[in-house]
C-alpha positions in Angstrom: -34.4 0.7 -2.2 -34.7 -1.3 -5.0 -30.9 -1.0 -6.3 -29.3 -1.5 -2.8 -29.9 -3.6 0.6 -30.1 -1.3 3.2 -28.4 -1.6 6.7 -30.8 -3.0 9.6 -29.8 0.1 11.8 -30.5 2.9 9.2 -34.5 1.2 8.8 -34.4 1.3 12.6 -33.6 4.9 13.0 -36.0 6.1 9.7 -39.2 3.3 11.6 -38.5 5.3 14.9 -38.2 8.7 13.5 -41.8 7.6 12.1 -43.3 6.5 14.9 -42.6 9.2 17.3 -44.1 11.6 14.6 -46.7 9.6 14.9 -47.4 9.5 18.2 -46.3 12.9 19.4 -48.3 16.0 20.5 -47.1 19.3 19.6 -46.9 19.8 23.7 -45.1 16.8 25.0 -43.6 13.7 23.9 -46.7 11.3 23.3 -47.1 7.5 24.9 -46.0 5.1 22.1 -49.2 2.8 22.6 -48.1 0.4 19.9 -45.2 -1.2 19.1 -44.1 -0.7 15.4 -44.0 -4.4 14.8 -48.1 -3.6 15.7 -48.2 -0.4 13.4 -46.8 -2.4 10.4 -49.8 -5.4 10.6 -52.3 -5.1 7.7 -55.6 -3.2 9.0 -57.7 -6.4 9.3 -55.6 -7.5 11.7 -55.3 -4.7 14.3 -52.5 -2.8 12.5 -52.0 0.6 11.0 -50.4 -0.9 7.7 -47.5 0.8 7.7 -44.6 -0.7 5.6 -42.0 -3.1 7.5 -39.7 -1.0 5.1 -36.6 -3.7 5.3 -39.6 -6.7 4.4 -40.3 -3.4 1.0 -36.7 -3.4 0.3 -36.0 -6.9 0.3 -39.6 -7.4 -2.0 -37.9 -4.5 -4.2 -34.7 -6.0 -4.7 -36.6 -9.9 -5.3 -38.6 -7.5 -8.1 -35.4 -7.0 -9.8 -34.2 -10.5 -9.4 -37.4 -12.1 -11.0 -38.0 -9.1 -13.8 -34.3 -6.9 -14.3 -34.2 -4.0 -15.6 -31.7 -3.5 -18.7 -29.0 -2.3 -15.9 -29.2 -5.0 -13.9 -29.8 -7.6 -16.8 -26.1 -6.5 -18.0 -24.5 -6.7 -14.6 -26.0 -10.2 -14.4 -24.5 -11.2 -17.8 -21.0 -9.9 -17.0 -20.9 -12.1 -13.8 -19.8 -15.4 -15.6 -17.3 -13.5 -17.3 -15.7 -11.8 -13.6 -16.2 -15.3 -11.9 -14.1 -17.0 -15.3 -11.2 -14.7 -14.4 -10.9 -14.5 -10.5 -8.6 -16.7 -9.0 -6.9 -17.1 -5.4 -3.4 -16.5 -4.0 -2.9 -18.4 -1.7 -0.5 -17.1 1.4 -1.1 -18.9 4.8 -4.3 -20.7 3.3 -6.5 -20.1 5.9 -9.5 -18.6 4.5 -9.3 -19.9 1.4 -12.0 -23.2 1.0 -10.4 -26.1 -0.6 -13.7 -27.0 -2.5 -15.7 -23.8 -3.0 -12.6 -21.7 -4.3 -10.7 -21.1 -7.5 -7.4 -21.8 -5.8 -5.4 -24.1 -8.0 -2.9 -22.8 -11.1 -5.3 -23.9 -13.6 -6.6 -22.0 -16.3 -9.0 -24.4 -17.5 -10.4 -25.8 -14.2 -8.8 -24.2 -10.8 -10.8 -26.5 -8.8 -10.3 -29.0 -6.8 -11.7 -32.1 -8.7 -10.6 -34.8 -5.8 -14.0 -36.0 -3.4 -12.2 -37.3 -0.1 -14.6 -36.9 2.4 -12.0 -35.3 4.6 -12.0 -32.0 2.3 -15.2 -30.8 3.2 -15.4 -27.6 5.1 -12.0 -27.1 5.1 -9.7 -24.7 4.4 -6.3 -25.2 2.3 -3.9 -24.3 5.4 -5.1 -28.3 6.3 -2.8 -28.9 3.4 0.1 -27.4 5.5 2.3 -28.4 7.8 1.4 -27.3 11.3 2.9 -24.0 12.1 4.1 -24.1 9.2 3.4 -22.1 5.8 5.3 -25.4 3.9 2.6 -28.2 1.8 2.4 -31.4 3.5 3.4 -34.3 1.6 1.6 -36.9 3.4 -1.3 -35.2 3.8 -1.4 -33.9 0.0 -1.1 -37.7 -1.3 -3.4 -38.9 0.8 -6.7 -36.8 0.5 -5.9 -35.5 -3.3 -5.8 -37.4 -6.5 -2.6 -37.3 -8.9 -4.3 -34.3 -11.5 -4.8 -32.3 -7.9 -1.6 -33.2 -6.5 0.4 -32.0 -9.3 -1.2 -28.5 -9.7 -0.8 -27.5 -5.5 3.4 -28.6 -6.3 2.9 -25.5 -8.3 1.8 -23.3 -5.8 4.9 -21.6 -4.5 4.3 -21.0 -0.6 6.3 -17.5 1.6 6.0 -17.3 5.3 6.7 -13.9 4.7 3.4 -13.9 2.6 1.0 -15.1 4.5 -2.2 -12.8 3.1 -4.8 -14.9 0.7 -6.0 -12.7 -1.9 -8.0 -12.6 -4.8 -6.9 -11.8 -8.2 -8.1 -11.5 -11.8 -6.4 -14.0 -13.9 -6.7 -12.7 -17.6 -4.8 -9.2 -17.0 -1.0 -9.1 -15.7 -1.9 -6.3 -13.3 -4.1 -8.8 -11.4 -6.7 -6.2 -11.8 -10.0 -6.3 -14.1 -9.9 -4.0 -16.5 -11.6 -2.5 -19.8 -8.4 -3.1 -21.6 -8.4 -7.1 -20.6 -11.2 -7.7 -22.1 -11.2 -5.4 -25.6 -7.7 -4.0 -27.6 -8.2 -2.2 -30.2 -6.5 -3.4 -33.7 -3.6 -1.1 -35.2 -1.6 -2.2 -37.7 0.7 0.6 -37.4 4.8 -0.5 -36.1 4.6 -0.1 -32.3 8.3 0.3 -32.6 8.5 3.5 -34.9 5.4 4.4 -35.6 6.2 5.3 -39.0 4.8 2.3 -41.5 2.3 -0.4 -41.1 3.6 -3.6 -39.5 4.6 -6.1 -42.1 6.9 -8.9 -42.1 9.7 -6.9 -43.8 9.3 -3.6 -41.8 9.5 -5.3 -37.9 12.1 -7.8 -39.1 14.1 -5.2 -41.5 13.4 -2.0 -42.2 12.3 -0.9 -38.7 14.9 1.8 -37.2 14.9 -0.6 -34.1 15.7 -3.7 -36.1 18.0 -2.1 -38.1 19.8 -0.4 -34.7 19.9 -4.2 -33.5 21.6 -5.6 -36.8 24.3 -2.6 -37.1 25.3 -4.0 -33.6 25.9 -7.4 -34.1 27.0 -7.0 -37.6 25.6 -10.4 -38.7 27.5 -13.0 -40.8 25.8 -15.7 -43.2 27.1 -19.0 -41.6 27.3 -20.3 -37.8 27.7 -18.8 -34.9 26.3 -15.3 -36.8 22.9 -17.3 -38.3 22.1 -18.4 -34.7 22.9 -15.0 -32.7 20.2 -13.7 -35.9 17.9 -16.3 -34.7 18.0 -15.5 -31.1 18.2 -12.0 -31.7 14.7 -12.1 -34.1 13.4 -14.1 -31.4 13.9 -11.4 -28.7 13.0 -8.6 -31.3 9.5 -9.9 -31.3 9.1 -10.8 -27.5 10.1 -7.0 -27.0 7.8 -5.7 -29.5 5.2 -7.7 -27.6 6.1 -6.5 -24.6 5.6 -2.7 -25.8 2.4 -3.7 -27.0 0.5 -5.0 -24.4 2.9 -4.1 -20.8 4.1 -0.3 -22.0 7.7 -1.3 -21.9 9.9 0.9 -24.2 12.7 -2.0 -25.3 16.1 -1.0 -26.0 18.4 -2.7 -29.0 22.0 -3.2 -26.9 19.7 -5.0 -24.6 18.1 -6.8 -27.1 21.5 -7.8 -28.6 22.9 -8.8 -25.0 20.1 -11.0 -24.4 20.2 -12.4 -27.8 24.2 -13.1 -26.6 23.4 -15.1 -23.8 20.9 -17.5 -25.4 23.4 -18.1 -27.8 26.2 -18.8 -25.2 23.6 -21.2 -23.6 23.4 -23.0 -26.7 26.3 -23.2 -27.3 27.8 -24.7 -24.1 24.9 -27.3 -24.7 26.4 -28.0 -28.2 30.0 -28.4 -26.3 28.2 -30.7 -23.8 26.9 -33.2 -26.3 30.2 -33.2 -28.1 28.8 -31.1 -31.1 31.6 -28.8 -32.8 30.7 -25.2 -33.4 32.6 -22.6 -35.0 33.6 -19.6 -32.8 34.2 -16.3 -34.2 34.4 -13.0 -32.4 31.8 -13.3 -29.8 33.8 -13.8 -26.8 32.0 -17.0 -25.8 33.0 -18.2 -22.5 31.9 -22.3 -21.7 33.1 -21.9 -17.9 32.1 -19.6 -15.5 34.5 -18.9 -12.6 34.1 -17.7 -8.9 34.8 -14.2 -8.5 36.1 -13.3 -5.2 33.9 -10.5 -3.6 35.8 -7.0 -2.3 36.6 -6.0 1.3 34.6 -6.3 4.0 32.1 -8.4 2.2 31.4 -11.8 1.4 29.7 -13.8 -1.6 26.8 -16.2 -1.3 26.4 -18.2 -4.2 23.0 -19.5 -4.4 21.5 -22.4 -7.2 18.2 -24.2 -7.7 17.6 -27.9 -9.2 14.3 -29.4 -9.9 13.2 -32.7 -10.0 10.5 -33.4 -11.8 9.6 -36.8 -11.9 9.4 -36.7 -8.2 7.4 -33.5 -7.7 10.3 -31.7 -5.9 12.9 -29.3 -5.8 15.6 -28.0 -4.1 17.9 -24.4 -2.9 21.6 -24.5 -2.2 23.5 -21.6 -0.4 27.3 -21.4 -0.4 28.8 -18.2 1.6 33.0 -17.6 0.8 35.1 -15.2 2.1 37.5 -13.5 -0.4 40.0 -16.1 0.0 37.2 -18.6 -1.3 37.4 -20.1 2.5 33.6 -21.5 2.9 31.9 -20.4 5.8 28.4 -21.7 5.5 26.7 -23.9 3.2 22.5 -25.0 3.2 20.9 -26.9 1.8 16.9 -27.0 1.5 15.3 -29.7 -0.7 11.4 -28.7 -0.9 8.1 -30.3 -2.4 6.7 -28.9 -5.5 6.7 -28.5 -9.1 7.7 -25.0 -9.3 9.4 -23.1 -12.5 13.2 -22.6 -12.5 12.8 -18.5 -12.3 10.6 -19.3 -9.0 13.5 -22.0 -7.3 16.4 -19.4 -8.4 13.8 -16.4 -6.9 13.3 -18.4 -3.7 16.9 -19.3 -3.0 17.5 -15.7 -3.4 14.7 -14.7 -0.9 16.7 -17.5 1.4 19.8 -15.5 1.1 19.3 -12.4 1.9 17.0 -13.9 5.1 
């Protein structure tokens, strides 16, 4: 009783199992002469002094409040730490509070910080369209200030989502765990697990680095030096990733990767009229429509984000073989959302 607050209906059955042991004869049932609300007053005052045994637990558990024990002094201490990390998805917004919550894509401070009068006691689906699971502009720029208003155009919105949930921020599982708060220190290569994990040895000596190198054969000057660069880069983003997400990475797709960075650079070199040497990489500046196979048709979908004016937007282009167009959308959207997120949400329009 003094660990846990007991349902109203179990003290109910436990005070009427006591009283008709109380009252009862071993030959019949017995008259209940006094209430239990009777039995439970002090003696002085007409009672039996029984314990009102939700008034003992509720004394019991105040104990532990005023003077923990060791137990509960650690679960107390640990509850700045869980409330630091939770955070709030939001789907259709409507039981999340836009004041009391943790709600905003904010690591620092994912409250809201604005104090329009209009804000209190509600919840963020006021921010929404009606009907709709879609941000209001109007209604954002009016009640929020410019620090709020830029953090909700980051909050990607699904009417195919439409569930608030919570979520522990410091852990990519979304789940708190032992691991997110404590990993231990090895300095052994994650890759091989063969030497300890110096400079030379990730970048050099490793079997995978060296698998990755014997592929692309690097030369000393241009374009070579930056697919090395690119392909270092990625090395270590997939070591990291073995580390701390368990994801075994493979060197032909670290090399491929590394590829299409440097073809990104590269057409961005072309754009600004800068002259790089080509050698045997195959780069390609131009991508070109690809007609799709028999019965089917191709829907090309691209994003574009606009970030001085807080929004974004998804086209959709559907060809038949013969490139003849047979639909085209487009949906321009407010928010300040990640280029991965516009490209993932013009996809999710596509196959809708």
């Amino acid at each position: 009783m003094n660990v846990f607050l007991i349902p109203v209906g179990i003290f109910q059955d436990i005070e009427g199992a006591i009283s008709k042991f109380w009252w009862r004869s071993d030959k019949n049932k017995g008259i209940h002469w006094l209430s239990w609300d009777k039995l439970t007053n002090h003696k002085n005052h007409g009672g039996m002094g029984f314990r009102d045994l939700r008034d003992f637990n509720l004394a019991l558990l105040a104990k532990q409040g005023c003077n923990p024990s060791y137990t509960w002094r650690s679960v107390f201490e640990a509850e700045e730490l869980v409330r630091s990390g939770l955070r709030r998805i939001v789907g259709d917004g409507s039981n999340v509070s836009i004041l009391a919550e943790p709600w905003l894509p904010d690591d620092v401070n994912p409250f809201i910080e604005s104090l329009h009068p209009g804000l209190v006691g509600k919840t963020v689906d006021s921010l929404m369209k009606v009907g709709l699971v879609e941000w209001d502009e109007k209604v954002v720029t009016d009640v929020l200030n410019v620090r709020d208003q830029s953090l909700v155009w980051k909050i990607p919105l699904s009417s195919s989502s439409t569930s608030d949930m919570w979520y522990w921020l410091k852990d990519e599982s979304s789940l708190f765990t032992l691991s997110s708060r404590h990993v231990p220190l090895d300095s052994t290569c994650p890759l091989c697990l063969a030497a300890p994990e110096t400079a030379l040895h990730i970048l050099v000596r490793c079997p995978f680095a060296q698998s990755c190198w014997n592929i692309i054969k690097v030369p000393a000057v241009a374009p070579g030096a930056m697919l090395f660069s690119s392909c270092l880069e990625l090395g270590l983003t997939h070591r990291n990733d073995l580390v701390w997400n368990s994801k075994q990475p493979v060197p032909s797709d670290v090399v491929t990767l590394a590829k299409l960075n440097y073809v990104d650079w590269f057409n961005a070199q072309q754009h600004n009229g800068i002259d790089v040497p080509v050698d045997d990489l195959h780069v390609q500046s131009v991508n070109h429509w690809t007609a799709p196979d028999l019965p089917y048709v191709k829907v090309n979908v691209d994003g574009a984000i606009f970030t001085t004016q807080g929004r974004y937007g998804v086209g959709l282009v559907v060809r038949t073989i013969a490139g003849l167009v047979l639909a085209v959308r487009v949906l321009p959207k407010s928010g300040s959302l990640q280029p991965h997120v516009v490209e993932a949400i013009g996809i999710k329009e596509a196959l809708s």
